[in-house]
KEKOLNU-822726 format. One line per 10 residues: number of its first residue (from 0); for each residue x, y, z of C-alpha. Coordinates in steps of 0.02 Angstrom, whole numbers, plus 50000, padded with zeros to 5 digits. Layout:
<rs>
NUM> X,Y,Z  ... .
</rs>
This chain:
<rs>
0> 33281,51503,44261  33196,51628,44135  33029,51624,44111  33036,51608,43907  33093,51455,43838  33232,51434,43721  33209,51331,43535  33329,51210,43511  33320,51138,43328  33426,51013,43267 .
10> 33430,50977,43078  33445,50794,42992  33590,50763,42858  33598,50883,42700  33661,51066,42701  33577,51106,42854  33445,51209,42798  33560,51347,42799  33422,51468,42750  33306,51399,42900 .
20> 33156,51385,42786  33105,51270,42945  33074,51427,43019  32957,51517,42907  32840,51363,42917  32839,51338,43092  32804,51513,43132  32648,51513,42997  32598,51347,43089  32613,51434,43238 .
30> 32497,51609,43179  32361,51505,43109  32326,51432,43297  32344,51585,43364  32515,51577,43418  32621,51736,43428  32716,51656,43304  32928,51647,43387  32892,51812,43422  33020,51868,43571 .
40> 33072,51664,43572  33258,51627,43562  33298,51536,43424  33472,51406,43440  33491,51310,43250  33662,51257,43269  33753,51207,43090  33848,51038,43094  33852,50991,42910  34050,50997,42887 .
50> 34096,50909,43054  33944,50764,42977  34078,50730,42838  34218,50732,42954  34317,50790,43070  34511,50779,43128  34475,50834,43304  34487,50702,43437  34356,50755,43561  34288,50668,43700 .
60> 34134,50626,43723  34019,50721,43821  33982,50632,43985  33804,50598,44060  33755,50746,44160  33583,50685,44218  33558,50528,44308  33421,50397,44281  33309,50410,44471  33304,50222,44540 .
70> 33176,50150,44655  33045,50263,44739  33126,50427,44640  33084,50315,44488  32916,50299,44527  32878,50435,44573  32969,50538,44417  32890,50411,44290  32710,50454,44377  32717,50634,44351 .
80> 32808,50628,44166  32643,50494,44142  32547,50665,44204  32613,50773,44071  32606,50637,43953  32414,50623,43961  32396,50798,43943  32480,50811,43772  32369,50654,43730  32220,50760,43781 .
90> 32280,50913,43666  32327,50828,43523  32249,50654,43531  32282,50464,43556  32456,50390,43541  32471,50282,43379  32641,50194,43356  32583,50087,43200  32682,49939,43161  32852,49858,43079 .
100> 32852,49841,42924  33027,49721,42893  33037,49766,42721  33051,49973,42742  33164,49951,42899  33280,49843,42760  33252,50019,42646  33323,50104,42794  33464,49973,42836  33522,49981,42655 .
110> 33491,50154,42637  33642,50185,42773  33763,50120,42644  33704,50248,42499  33822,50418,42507  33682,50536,42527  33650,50457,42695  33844,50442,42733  33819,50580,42871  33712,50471,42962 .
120> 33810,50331,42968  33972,50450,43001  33873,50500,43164  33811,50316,43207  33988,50245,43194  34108,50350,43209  34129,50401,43385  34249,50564,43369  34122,50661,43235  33967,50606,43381 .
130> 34068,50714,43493  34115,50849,43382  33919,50852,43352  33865,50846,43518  34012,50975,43595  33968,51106,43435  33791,51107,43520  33809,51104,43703  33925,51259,43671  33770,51345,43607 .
140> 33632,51282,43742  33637,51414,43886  33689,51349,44053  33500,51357,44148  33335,51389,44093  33196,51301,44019  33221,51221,43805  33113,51162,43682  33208,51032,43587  33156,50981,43410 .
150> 33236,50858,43315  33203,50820,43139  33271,50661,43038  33458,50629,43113  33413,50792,43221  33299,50670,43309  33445,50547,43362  33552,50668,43392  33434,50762,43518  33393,50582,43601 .
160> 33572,50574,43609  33573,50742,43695  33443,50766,43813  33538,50670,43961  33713,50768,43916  33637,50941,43948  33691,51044,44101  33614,51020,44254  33525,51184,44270  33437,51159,44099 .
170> 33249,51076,44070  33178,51033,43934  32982,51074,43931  32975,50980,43788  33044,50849,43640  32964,50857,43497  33055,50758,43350  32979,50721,43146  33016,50592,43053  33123,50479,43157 .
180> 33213,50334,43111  33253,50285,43308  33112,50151,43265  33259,50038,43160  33405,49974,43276  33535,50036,43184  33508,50197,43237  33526,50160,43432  33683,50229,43432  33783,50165,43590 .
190> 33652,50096,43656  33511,50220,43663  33372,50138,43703  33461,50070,43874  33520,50250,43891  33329,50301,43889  33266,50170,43978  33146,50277,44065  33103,50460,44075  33279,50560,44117 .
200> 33220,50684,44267  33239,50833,44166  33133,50803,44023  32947,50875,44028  32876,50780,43898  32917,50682,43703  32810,50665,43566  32859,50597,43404  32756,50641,43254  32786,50522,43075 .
210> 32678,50477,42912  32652,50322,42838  32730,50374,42666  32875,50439,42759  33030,50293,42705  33145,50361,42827  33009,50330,42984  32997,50171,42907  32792,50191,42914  32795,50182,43116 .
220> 32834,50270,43261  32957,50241,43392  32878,50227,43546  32915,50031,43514  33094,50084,43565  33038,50212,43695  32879,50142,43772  32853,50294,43895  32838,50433,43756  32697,50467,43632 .
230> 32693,50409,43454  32585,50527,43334  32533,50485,43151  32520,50628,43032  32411,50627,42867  32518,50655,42725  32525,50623,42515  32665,50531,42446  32766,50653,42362  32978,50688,42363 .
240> 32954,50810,42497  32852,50676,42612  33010,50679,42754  33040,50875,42721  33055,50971,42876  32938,51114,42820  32812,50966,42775  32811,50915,42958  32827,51104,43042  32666,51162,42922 .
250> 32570,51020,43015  32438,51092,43135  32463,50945,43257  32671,50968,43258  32621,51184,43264  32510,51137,43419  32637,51028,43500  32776,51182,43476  32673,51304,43518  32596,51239,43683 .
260> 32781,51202,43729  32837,51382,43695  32693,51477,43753  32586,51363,43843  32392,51319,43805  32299,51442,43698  32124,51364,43786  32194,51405,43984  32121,51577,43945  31972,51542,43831 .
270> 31916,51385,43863  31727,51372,43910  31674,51257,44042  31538,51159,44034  31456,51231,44204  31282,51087,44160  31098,51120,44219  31105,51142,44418  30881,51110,44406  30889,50936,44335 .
280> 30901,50788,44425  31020,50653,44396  30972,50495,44313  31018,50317,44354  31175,50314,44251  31225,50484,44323  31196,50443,44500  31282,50279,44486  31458,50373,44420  31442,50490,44545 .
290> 31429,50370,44677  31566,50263,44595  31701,50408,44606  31622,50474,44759  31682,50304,44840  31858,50312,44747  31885,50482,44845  31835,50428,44987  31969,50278,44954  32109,50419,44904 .
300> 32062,50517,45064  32122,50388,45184  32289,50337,45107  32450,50426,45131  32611,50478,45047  32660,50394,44862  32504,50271,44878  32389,50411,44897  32476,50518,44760  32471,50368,44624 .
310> 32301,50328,44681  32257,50511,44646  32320,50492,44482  32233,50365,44429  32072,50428,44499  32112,50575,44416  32142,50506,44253  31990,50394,44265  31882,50526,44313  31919,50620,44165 .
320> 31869,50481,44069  31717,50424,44121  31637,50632,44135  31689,50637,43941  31589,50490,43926  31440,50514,44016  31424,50694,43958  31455,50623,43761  31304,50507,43789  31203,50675,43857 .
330> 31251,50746,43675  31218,50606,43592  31037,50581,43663  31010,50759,43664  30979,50764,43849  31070,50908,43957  31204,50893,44091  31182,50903,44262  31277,51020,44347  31343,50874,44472 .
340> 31431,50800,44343  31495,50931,44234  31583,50997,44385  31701,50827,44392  31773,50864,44231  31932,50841,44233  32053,50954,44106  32176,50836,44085  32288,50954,43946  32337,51041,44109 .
350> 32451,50944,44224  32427,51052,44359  32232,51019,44365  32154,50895,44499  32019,50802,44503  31863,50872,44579  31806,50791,44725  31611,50747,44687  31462,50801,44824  31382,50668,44934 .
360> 31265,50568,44829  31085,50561,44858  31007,50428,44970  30969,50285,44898  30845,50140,44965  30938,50000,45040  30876,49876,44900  30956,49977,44758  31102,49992,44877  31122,49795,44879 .
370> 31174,49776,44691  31276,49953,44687  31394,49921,44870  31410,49748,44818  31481,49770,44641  31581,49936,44722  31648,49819,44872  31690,49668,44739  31773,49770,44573  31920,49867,44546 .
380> 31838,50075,44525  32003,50132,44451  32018,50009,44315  32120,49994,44192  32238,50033,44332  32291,49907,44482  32338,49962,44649  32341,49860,44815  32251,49958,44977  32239,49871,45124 .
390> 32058,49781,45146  32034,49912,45317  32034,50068,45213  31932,49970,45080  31813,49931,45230  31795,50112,45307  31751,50201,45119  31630,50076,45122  31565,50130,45271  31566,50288,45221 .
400> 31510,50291,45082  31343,50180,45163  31302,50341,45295  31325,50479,45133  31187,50369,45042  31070,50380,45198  31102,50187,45248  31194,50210,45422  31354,50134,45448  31276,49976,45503 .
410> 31231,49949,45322  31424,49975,45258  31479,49862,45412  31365,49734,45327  31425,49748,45154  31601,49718,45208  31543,49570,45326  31451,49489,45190  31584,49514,45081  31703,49428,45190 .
420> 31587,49284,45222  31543,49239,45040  31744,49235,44998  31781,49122,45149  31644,49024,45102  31711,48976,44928  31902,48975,44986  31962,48829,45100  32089,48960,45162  31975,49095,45240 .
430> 32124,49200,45232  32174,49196,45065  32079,49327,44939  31944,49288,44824  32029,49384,44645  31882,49530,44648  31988,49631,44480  31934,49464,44387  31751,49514,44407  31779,49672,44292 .
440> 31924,49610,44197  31836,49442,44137  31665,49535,44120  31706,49566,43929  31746,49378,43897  31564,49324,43994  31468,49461,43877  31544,49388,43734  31554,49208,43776  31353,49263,43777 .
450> 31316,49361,43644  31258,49495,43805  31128,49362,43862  31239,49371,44028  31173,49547,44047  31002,49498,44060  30937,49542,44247  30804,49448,44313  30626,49563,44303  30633,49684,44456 .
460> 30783,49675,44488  30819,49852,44590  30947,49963,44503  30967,49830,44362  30879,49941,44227  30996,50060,44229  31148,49939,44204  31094,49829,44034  31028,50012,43974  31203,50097,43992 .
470> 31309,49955,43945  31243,49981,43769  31342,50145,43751  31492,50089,43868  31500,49906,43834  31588,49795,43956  31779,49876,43937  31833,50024,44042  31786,50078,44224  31603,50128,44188 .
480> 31558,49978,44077  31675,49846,44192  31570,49915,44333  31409,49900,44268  31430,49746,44209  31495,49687,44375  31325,49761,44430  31219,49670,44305  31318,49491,44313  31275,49502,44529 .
490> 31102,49525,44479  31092,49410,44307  30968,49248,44293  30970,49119,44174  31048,49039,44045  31142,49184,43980  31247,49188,44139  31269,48998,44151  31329,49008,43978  31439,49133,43988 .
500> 31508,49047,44158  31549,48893,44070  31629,48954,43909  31812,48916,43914  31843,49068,43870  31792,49149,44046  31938,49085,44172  31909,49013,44321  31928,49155,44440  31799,49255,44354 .
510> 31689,49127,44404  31743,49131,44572  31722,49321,44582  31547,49323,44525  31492,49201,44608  31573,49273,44763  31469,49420,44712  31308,49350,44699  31319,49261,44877  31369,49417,44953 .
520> 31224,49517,44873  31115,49355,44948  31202,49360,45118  31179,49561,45136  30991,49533,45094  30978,49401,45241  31079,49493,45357  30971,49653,45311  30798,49552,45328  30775,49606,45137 .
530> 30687,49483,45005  30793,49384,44905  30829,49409,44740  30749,49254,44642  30903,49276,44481  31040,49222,44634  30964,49041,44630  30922,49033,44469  31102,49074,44412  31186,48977,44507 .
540> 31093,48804,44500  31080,48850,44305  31274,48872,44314  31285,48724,44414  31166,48617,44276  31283,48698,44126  31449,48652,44213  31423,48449,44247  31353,48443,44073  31506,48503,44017 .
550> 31616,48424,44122  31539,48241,44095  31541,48274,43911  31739,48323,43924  31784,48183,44032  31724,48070,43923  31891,48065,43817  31997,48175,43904  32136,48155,44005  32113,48158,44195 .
560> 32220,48295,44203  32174,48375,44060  32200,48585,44109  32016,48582,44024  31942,48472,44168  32038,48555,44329  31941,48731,44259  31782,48659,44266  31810,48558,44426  31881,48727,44516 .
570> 31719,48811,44435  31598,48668,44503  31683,48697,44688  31660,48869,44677  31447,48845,44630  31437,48736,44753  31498,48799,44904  31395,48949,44887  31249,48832,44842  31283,48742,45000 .
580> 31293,48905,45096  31140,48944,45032  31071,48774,45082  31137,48802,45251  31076,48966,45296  30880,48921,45229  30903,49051,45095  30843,48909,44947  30659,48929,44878  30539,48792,44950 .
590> 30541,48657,44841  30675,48677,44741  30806,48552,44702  30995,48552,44757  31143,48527,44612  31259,48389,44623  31403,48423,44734  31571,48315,44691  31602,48156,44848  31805,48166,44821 .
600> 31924,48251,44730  31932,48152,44530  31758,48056,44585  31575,48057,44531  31478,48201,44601  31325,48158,44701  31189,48258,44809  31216,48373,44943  31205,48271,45129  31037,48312,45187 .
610> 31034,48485,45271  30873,48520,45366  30790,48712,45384  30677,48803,45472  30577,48798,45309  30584,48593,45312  30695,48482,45196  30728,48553,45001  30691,48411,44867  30843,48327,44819 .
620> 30821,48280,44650  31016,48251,44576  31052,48350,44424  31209,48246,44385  31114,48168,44246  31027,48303,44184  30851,48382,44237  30705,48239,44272  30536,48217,44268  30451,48339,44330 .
630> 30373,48284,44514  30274,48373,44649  30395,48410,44806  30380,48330,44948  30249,48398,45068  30245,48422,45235  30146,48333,45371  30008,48479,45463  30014,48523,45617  29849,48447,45715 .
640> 29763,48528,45840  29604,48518,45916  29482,48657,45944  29402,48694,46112  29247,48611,46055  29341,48460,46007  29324,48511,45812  29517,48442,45752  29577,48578,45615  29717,48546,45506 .
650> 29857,48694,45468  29989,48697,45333  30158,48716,45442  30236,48907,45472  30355,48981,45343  30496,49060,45415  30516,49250,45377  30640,49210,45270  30540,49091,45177  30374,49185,45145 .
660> 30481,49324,45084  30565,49186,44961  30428,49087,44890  30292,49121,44780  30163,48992,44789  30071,49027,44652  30216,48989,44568  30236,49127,44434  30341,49260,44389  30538,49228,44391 .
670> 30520,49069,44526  30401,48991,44404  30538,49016,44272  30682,48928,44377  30569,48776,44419  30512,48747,44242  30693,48746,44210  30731,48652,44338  30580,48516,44287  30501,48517,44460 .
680> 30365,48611,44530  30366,48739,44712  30281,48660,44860  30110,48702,44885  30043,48855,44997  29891,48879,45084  29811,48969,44955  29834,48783,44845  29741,48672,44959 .
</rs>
């Protein structure tokens, strides 16, 4: 193939621009970038006016020389044309395909019918001047090498028409096409859009540039037709040259798309790279990305063949993303960028570039590490993207990841295990899956259900700060903000949370996946001897309160088997089976009352059996009616014992370790919170008699 591309243009109906003034304003287009201009570019403008009118050959038609790729070829061709996709999105910007408008497509429909567009409709319908067309060009096309095809009006059909009828030895670095009508039906000739289902194999990229004012785009673009390609909308007046093809060639964006087809990036050369400050340390935002895609390489690392290379991509693409972010709220706070993030940018207007693998993050202390492995171990990391790995690679990154951040694997092997017992906990089928995806995914719906009360982490929280600070610049969308606020939701207390748990609006499964969280975060603190977090309680017997109020109010006058009513039972199973796992294990503050659990299946809900601990037996005040009285818990009998002198001394009974690391017997601070709340009061200590 030869190294220079060859232009392919192919004009719309008309005279066929027989001076190529199309030319002239391209090539100015293309010198005001910086472009040499088509400058030692060969140049094909084939002129098919006369055979548009008619013809009295009877040729056939073409046939398809490139086949559509099917199964893993497909997958694997759509994944890298998604590659060079992105990157024209990153030079030029977002995709914007706008919308149908039903009276302009009927301009366009009638419009067919009018003589000045009988050329058109001579190509649409009749099949001998399509092949007359379409042979007239293919006898100009050279037999190998590498075109730039640009369509403009009919040109554009016509080169849709084209692109899988071109020899063999021919690719196409890139479609362009300006003002399109392939967004109207009618001009699908023989089936097109079946045609070009999907990417054909030989075709680099597509972008489609239109205006609003423009009647023959019909004021959208046509990736509604071609979902896999990129729509771009063009500012323009409304004038009678609005669909012109020298309006559309003088356009910087269409000039860039050209140009960077024919000659390749003008900023591979110049571009500077942000290299960041290598003396400043990271803060909590930072460190948390980097140990976010730190973890999502050490994922990629471990997989193999087209799993790994999708994986990759997405990582890549994600990557990309969240750097511009974090390095746009550095600008925007006038802060500088450490040189450990700067260095995972990713430049995604080259296909060819990777993703840079980050460093090993800095140790962490394991109580930070609680809330940050947790929400890692429960959330999808390459959101918006969904990809299945097996729970054993899942487990080792982990792992991993756990000895990088100073923890020892023993730490990661306790993430995973506590993990694993929180979602068999809540499931009746230990071996079914706990949805973790609906923990980010149905994060946005709890924020707003909430107003961001959900957000709200319980004072001294470790490594909460940093997540309700940053999700005012991310928000809750994306893979930094669905992270973080997977972070903040396993830490929240409250009402916001209960709130937000309740609102119809939050499904179900969310509310198994954060509350799958939260016991996990508890379970990894007991297994790790670490003091509890007082917001896991709180939330979940304040969720518990929420839900039967709601569900007693609903039941009222719904139907049994209202859809309404089976959420909020599923929800109430799913609070309190980790409530009774909490019971279980002794990890409930001393005094503190246990939520309703239902008797049956469509019954009443009553108290929890009584479960004894180590720490003596929690009040069990029912809060199926609502929050009572408030009473001093039940106190324990002392121990007696007699001195050696016969003196008999009295002693308040032991706490468990995991009990003195609970309770606060002065009751203040957040415990004091849940039992006003809760409208009881702790048990006493020693320090109360």
């Amino acid at each position: 193939m030869s190294e220079a591309p060859v232009l392919l243009f192919l004009h719309g109906v008309g005279t066929g621009d027989q001076e190529d003034a199309w030319q002239e304003s391209l090539i100015e287009g293309l010198e005001a970038l910086g472009y040499p201009g088509l400058d030692g570019v060969k140049v094909i403008a084939p002129k098919y006016p006369n055979t548009l009118n008619g013809v009295d050959d009877d040729l056939p038609l073409p046939d398809l020389t490139v086949a559509l790729p099917t199964g893993e070829e497909a997958q694997l061709n759509r994944r890298e044309f998604q590659r060079r996709e992105a990157a024209i999105e990153a030079l030029l910007g977002p995709t914007d395909q706008g919308r149908i408008r039903p009276p302009a497509d009927a301009v366009v429909d009638a419009a067919l019918t009018a003589p000045v567009f009988s050329q058109a409709a001579n190509y649409l319908r009749d099949t001998r001047i399509r092949a007359s067309v379409l042979t007239r060009i293919l006898k100009e096309v050279p037999a190998s090498g590498r075109l730039v095809l640009v369509g403009h009006s009919l040109g554009s059909v016509i080169a849709a028409d084209l692109v899988r009828r071109l020899p063999r030895a021919v690719d196409v670095a890139g479609m362009v096409t300006i003002g399109s009508p392939l967004g109207n039906v009618q001009f699908h000739v023989d089936g097109l859009e079946k045609v070009l289902r999907q990417p054909p194999v030989n075709l680099g990229w597509w972008v489609n540039f239109w205006n609003g004012p423009d009647p023959v785009a019909a004021g959208r673009g046509i990736s509604s037709v071609f979902p896999w390609m990129i729509d771009l909308r063009l500012p323009s007046r409304l004038d009678p040259h609005v669909h012109d093809a020298t309006r559309y060639l003088s356009s910087p964006s269409v000039a860039t798309a050209i140009g960077y087809a024919l000659h390749g990036s003008l900023g591979r050369d110049l571009a500077r790279i942000d290299q960041g400050v290598d003396d400043i340390p990271l803060n909590a935002l930072e460190s948390w990305v980097l140990m976010v895609l730190r973890y999502g390489h050490l994922i990629a690392s471990k997989l193999s063949g087209g799993l790994q290379d999708r994986f990759r991509e997405a990582l890549r693409q994600v990557q990309a993303e969240t750097v511009s972010q974090v390095r746009d709220r550095s600008r925007e706070e006038g802060q500088p960028l450490p040189a450990a993030i700067a260095s995972l940018m990713v430049d995604l207007s080259d296909p060819t570039s990777d993703a840079p693998e980050p460093r090993r993050p800095d140790s962490i202390s394991r109580e930070d590490a609680v809330v940050v492995l947790v929400s890692l171990a429960t959330t999808n990391t390459i959101r918006p993207f969904e990809i299945s790995v097996s729970p054993g690679i899942l487990r080792e990154a982990v792992e991993d990841l756990g000895i990088e951040l100073g923890l020892s694997r023993r730490f990661g092997q306790d993430v995973v295990a506590a993990v694993d017992e929180a979602r068999k906990e809540l499931l009746d089928n230990g071996a079914a899956w706990v949805k973790w995806a609906a923990l980010g995914v149905g994060a946005a719906a709890i924020v707003a259900a909430t107003g961001g009360l959900a957000l709200a982490a319980a004072p001294g929280v470790a490594g909460a700060a940093v997540l309700t600070s940053a999700l005012a610049t991310f928000g809750p969308g994306g893979m930094v903000g669905g992270l973080l606020t997977a972070g903040a939701l396993v830490s929240a207390g409250g009402g916001g949370i209960a709130i937000g748990l309740t609102s119809p609006s939050t499904a179900a499964e969310t509310v198994e996946a954060v509350v799958s969280s939260q016991l996990a975060a508890a379970l990894l603190r007991d297994r790790q001897g670490l003091d509890q977090d007082p917001s896991t309680w709180m939330s979940l017997t304040g969720t518990r309160i929420e839900l039967q109020r709601e569900h007693t109010r609903l039941a009222a006058c719904s139907d049994p088997s209202a859809p309404g009513l089976k959420e909020l039972k599923r929800k109430l199973e799913a609070v309190d089976r980790a409530l009774d796992c909490l019971v279980k294990k002794g990890l409930t503050p001393i005094g503190s009352p246990v939520p309703a659990v239902p008797e049956k299946p469509g019954g009443g809900f009553s108290t929890l059996s009584e479960q004894s601990t180590s720490t003596g037996t929690a009040s069990r005040t029912s809060l199926a009616q609502g929050p009572r009285p408030r009473k001093r818990g039940p106190r324990s009998k002392p121990h007696s014992d007699r001195s050696p002198g016969g003196t008999r001394t009295r002693t308040p009974p032991r706490a468990t370790n995991q009990t003195s690391r609970m309770s606060d017997p002065h009751a203040r601070g957040p415990w004091a919170e849940a039992q006003r709340h809760l409208g009881v009061t702790p048990r006493l200590g020693r320090r109360n008699i």
